[in-house]
MIPA-966829 format. One record per residue (C-alpha): residue number from 0; residue in one letter; x, y, z. Coordinates in nm, 3 decimals. Layout:
+-----+-----+---------+---------+---------+
:   n : res :    east :   north :      up :
+-----+-----+---------+---------+---------+
: NUM :   a :       X :       Y :       Z :
...
+-----+-----+---------+---------+---------+
END
This chain:
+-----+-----+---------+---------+---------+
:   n : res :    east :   north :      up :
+-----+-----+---------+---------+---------+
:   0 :   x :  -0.429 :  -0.201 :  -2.182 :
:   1 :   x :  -0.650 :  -0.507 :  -2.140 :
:   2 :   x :  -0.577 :  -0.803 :  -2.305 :
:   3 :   x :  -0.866 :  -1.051 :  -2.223 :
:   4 :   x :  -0.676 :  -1.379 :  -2.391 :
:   5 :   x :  -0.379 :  -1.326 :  -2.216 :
:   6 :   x :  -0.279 :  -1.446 :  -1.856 :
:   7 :   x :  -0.173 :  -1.224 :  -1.598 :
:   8 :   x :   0.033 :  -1.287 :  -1.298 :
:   9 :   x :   0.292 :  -1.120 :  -1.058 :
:  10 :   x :   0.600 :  -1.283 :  -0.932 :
:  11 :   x :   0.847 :  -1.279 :  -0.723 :
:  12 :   x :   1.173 :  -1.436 :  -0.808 :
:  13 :   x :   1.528 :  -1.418 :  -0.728 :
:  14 :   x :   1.784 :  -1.328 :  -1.042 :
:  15 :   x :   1.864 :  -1.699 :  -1.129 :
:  16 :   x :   1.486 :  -1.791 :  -1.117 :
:  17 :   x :   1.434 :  -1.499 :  -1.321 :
:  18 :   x :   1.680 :  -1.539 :  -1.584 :
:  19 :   x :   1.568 :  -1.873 :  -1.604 :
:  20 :   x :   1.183 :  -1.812 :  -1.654 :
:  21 :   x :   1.255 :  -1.547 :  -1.924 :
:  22 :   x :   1.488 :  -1.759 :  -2.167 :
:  23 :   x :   1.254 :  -2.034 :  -2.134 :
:  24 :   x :   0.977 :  -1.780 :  -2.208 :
:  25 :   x :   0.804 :  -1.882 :  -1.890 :
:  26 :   x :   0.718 :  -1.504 :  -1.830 :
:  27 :   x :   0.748 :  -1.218 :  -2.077 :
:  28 :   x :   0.891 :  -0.939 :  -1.889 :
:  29 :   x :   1.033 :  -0.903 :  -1.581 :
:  30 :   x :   1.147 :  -0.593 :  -1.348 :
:  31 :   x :   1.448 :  -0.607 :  -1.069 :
:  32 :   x :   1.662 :  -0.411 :  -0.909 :
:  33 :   x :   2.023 :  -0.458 :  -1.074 :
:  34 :   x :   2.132 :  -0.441 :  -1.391 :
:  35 :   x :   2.427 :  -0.708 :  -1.338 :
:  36 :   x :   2.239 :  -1.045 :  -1.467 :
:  37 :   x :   2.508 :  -1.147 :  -1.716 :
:  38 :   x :   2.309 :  -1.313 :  -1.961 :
:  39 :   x :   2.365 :  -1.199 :  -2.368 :
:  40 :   x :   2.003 :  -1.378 :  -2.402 :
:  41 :   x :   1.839 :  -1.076 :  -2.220 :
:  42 :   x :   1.787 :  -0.679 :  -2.289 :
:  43 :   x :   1.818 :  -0.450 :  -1.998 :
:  44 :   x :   1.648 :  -0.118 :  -1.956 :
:  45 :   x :   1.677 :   0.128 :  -1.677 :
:  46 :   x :   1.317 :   0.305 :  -1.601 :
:  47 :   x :   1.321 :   0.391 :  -1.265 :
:  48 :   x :   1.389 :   0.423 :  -0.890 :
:  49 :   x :   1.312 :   0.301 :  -0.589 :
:  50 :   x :   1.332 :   0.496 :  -0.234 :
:  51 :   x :   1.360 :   0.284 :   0.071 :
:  52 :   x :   1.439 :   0.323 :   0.454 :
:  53 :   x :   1.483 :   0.099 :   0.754 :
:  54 :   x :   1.177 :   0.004 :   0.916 :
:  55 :   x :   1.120 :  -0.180 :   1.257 :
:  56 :   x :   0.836 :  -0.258 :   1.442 :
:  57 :   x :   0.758 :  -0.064 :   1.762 :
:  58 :   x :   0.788 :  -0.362 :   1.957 :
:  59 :   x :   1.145 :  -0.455 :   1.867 :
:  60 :   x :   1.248 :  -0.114 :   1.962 :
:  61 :   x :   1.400 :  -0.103 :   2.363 :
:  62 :   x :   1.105 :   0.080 :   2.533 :
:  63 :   x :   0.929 :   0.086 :   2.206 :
:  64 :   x :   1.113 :   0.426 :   2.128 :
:  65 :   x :   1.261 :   0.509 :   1.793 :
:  66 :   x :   1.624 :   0.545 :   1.825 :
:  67 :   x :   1.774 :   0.856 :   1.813 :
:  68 :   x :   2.068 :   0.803 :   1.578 :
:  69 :   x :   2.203 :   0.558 :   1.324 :
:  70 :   x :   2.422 :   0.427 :   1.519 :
:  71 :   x :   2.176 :   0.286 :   1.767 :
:  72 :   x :   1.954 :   0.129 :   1.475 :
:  73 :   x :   2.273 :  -0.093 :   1.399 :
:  74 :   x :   2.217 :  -0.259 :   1.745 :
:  75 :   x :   1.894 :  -0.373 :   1.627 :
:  76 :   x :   1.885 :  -0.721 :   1.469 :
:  77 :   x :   1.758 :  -0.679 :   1.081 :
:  78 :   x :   1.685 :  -0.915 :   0.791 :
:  79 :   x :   1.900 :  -0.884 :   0.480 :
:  80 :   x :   1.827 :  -0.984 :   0.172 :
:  81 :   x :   2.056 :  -1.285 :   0.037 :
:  82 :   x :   1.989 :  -1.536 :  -0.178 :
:  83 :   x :   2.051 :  -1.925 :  -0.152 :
:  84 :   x :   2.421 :  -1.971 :  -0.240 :
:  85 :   x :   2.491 :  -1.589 :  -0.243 :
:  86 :   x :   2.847 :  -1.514 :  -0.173 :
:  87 :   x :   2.817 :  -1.300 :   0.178 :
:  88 :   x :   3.091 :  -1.088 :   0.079 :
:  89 :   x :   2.922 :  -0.867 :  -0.169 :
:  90 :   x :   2.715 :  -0.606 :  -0.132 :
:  91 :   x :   2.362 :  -0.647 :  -0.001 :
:  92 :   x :   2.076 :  -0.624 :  -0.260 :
:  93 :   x :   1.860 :  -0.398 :  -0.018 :
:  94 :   x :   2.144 :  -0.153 :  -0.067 :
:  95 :   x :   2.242 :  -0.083 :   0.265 :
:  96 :   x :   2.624 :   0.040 :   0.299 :
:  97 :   x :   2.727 :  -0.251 :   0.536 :
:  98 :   x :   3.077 :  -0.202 :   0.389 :
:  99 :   x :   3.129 :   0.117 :   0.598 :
: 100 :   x :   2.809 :   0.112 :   0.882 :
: 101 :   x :   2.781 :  -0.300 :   0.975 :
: 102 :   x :   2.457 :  -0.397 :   1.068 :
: 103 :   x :   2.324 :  -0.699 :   1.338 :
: 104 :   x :   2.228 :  -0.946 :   1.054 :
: 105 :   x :   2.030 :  -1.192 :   1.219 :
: 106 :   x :   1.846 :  -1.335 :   0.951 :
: 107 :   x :   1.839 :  -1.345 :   0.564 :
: 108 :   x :   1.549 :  -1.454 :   0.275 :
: 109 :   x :   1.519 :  -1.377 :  -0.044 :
: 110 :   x :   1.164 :  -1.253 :  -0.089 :
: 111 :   x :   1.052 :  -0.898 :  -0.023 :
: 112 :   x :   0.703 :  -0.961 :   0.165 :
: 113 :   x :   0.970 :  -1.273 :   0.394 :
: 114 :   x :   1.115 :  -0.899 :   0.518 :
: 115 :   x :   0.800 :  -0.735 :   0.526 :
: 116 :   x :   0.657 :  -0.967 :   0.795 :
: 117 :   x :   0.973 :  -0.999 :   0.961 :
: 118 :   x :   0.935 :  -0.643 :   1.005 :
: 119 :   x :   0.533 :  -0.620 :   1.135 :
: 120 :   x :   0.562 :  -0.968 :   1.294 :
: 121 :   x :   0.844 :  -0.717 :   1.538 :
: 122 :   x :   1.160 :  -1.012 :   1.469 :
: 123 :   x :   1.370 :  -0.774 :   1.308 :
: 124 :   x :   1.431 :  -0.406 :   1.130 :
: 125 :   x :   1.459 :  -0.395 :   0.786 :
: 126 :   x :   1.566 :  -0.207 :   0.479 :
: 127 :   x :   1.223 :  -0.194 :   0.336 :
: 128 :   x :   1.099 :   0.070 :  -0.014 :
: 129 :   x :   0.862 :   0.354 :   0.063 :
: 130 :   x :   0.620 :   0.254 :  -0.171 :
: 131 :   x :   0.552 :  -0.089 :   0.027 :
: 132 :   x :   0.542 :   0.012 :   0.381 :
: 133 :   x :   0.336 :   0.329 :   0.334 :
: 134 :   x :   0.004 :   0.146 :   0.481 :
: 135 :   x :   0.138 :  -0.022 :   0.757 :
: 136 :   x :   0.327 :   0.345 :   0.853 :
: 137 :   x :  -0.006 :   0.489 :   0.806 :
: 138 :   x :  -0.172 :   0.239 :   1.043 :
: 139 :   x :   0.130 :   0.292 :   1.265 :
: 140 :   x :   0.231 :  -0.074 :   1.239 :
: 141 :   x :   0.579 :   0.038 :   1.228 :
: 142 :   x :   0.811 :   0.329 :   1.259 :
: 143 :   x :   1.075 :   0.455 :   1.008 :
: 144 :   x :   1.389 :   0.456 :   1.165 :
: 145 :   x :   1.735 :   0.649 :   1.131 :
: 146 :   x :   1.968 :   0.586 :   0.837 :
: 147 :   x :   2.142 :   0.689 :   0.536 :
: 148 :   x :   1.938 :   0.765 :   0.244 :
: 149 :   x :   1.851 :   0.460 :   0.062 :
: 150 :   x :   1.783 :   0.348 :  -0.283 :
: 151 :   x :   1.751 :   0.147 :  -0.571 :
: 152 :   x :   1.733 :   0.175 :  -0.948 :
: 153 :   x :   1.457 :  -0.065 :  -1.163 :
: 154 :   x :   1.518 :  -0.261 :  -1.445 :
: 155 :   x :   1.329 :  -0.366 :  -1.712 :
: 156 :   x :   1.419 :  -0.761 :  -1.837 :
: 157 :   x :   1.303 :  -0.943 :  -2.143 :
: 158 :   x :   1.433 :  -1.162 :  -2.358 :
: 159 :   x :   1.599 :  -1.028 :  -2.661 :
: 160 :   x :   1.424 :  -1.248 :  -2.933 :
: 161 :   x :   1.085 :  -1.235 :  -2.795 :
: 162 :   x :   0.885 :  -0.938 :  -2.952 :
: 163 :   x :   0.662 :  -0.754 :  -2.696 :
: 164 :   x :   0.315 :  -0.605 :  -2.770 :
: 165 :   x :   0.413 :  -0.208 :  -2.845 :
: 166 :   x :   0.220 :  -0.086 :  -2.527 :
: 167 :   x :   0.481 :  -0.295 :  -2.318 :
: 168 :   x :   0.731 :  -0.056 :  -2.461 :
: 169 :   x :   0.527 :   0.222 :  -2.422 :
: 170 :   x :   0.500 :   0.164 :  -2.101 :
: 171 :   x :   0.872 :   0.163 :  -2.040 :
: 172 :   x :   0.947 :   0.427 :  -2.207 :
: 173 :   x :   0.623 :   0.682 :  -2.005 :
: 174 :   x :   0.808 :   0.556 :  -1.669 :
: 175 :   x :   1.198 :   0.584 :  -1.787 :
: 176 :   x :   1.330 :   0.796 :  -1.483 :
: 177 :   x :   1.006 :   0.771 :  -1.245 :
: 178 :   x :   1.022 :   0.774 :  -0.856 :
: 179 :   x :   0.799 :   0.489 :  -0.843 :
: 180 :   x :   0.727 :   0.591 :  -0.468 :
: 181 :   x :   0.614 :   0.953 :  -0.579 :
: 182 :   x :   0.410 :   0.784 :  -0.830 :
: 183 :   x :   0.222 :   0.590 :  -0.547 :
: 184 :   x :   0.215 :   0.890 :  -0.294 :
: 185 :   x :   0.050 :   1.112 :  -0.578 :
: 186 :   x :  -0.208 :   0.805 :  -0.701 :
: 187 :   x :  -0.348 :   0.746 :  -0.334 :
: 188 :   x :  -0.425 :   1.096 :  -0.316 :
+-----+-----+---------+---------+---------+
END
């Protein structure tokens, strides 16, 4: 629905930064992947999911071969998701099950597309959703790798005593339970 007098933009911020921007009413709505932000101030909605897998560049694979099992992608080095002053100890936000499967951490960021290029750039593999790798499988920039099947739930944020325009909620409420990445597969059809 286009709004001509309002501003659009898309950001990416960690859960503080978020948190943050909506109470000060810095942006209107957000969307992240936990519902754990303890913050009375905000309303929480699951809509959705998220599919992901471990990516890797061919040339940070030995030989440039895709390893056979998932216990030869944990000898790869990978970029994890942590965020300045995160406590190591829990679990990773990517949602990879380092609890019972360590992997070779050999870096961490906090931004999405900082994993992204770790991954094409060949540094590192990475737990990575469908729905943002699909080109650069396509253009066989990288290779999906093996793994447990990986996931994550999306959340809707805003702040409870902000009223949204009605088509905000409308649009929550048409993508409550969507596979975002079978959403994206069917559009580029």
């Amino acid at each position: 629905i286009e709004q001509p007098a309002v501003a659009k933009g898309v950001n990416e911020l960690g859960p503080r930064e978020m948190a943050d921007a909506l109470k000060k009413g810095q942006i209107d709505f957000a969307f992240y992947y936990h519902a754990e932000i303890p913050d009375p101030a905000l309303e929480v909605r699951r809509i959705g999911s998220l599919r992901s897998h471990i990516y890797a560049a061919r040339s940070l694979l030995p030989s440039g071969r895709r390893p056979r099992s998932f216990a030869e992608t944990l000898k790869l080095p990978f970029v994890a998701p942590r965020y300045f002053g995160a406590d190591p100890s829990q679990p990773s936000l990517d949602g990879f099950p380092d609890q019972n499967s360590p992997r070779r951490i050999q870096y961490e960021g906090e931004f999405l597309e900082t994993h992204r290029r770790f991954v094409i750039d060949g540094l590192a593999a990475a737990v990575l959703p469908d729905l943002v790798m699909r080109g650069a499988l396509r253009r066989r920039e990288v290779v999906r790798l093996p793994g447990p099947p990986l996931g994550r739930e999306i959340y809707f944020f805003k702040r409870r005593s902000r009223p949204l325009p009605k088509a905000v909620d409308l649009f929550i409420e048409l993508n409550k339970g969507t596979d975002f990445a079978e959403l994206a597969r069917q559009k580029s059809k």
